[in-house]
C-alpha positions, 0 to 999 in steps of 0.5 A: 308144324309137323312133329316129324317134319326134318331140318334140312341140314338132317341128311348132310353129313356131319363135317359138312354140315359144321362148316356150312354153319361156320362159314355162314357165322363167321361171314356175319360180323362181315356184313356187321362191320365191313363199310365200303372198301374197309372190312376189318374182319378181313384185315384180322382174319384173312390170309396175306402175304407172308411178309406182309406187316398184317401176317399172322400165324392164324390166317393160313387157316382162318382165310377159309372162313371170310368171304368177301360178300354175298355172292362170294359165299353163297357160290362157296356154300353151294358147292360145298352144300352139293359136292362135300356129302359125296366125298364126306361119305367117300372118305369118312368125317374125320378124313373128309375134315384132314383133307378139307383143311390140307386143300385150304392149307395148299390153296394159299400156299400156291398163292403165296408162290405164284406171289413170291415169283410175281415179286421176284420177278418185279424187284429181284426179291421175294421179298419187299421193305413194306412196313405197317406205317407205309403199307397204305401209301400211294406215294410210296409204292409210286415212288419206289416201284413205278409202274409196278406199284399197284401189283406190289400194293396188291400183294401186301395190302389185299387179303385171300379170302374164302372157301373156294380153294379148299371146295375145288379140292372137293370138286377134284375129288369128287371128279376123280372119285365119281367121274361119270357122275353128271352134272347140270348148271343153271346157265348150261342146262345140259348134263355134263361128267364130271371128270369133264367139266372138273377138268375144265374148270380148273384149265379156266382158272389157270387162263384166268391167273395167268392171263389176269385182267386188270381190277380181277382180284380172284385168288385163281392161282389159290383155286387151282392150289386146292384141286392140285393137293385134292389130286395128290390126296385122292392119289395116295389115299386111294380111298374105297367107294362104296359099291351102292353110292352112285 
């Protein structure tokens, strides 16, 4: 082997870099130790209802790290993978790193109150009596919530999960810091701006959230939190680009 060969994380940017290794770490005791429907790293670490008996202070944070399965990640690291060493580079690490945890930090914050409406509007409360010893109960949300039960389940027994709604604020960025730049996806192999497709994207994930199918348990209200405080930083930083970068 070639002593001057390079790693292929040489040329990524350093908070890029460490959150790539960080997601990839922390998604190994997932594969370890989830069976089935049981994934105890989620249940610890991911990101519930802030009134949910399994809530704990450390999730708003945590969250950003657990994903939910290969797919899951691998989607996640590739965006961050491409789109994070623009902005990385745009903003400066230590920025770059503020405005990635802040997009996570608005990403679930969005959830939460898109939940607490979701649940206003179901029992006239933002909140509900949902203790531990009857969080896993069939017959208790039947009995008490009807046909409502399974959305109420959903909202205090099922974590967020993953990065994806703090890369959307590093795609809104990047939209609104390099708008011409072009992009190619695999499935749509034909050049397309980015303050095109950015946009677009987002309005898919609002249909989506709004108009949500039944068994679809994407966050895509936690998504569209993350472009929005994306949008509001970019805004107010008003950040440089550098005259040779794109």
């Amino acid at each position: 082997m070639s002593a001057y060969r390079q790693s292929p994380l040489a040329n990524i940017p350093p908070v890029v870099k460490n959150l790539l290794i960080l997601n990839i770490i922390c998604f190994i005791p997932t594969v370890l130790f989830s069976h089935g429907d049981s994934d105890p790293i989620a249940s610890l670490l991911g990101g519930y209802y802030f009134n949910s008996p399994l809530f704990r202070l450390w999730q708003p944070i945590t969250y950003m790290f657990i994903h939910g399965g290969w797919q899951h990640i691998l989607f996640n690291m590739i965006a961050l993978f491409f789109f994070g060493p623009i902005v990385e580079h745009t903003l400066g690490s230590k920025r770059f790193l503020n405005f990635y945890i802040i997009c996570g930090l608005g990403a679930i914050a969005m959830q939460w109150g898109v939940q607490a409406y979701e649940l206003h509007a179901l029992t006239g409360h933002f909140t509900a009596p949902i203790t531990t010893a009857n969080l896993r109960s069939e017959e208790f949300y039947i009995s008490n919530y009807g046909a409502n039960a399974a959305k109420i389940y959903e909202i205090y027994a099922v974590p967020i999960v993953g990065a994806s709604g703090a890369i959307f604020g590093v795609m809104a960025a990047m939209a609104m810091l390099y708008p011409n730049l072009e992009m190619m996806l695999l499935f749509f192999p034909v050049p397309i701006k980015a303050k095109y497709f950015i946009p677009l994207y987002v309005l898919f994930e609002l249909w989506a959230g709004v108009f949500q199918s039944a068994g679809d348990q994407v966050a895509h209200f936690a998504h569209i939190g993350g472009a929005l405080f994306g949008f509001i930083m970019i805004k107010m930083w008003h950040p440089k680009r550098p005259n040779n970068f794109f």
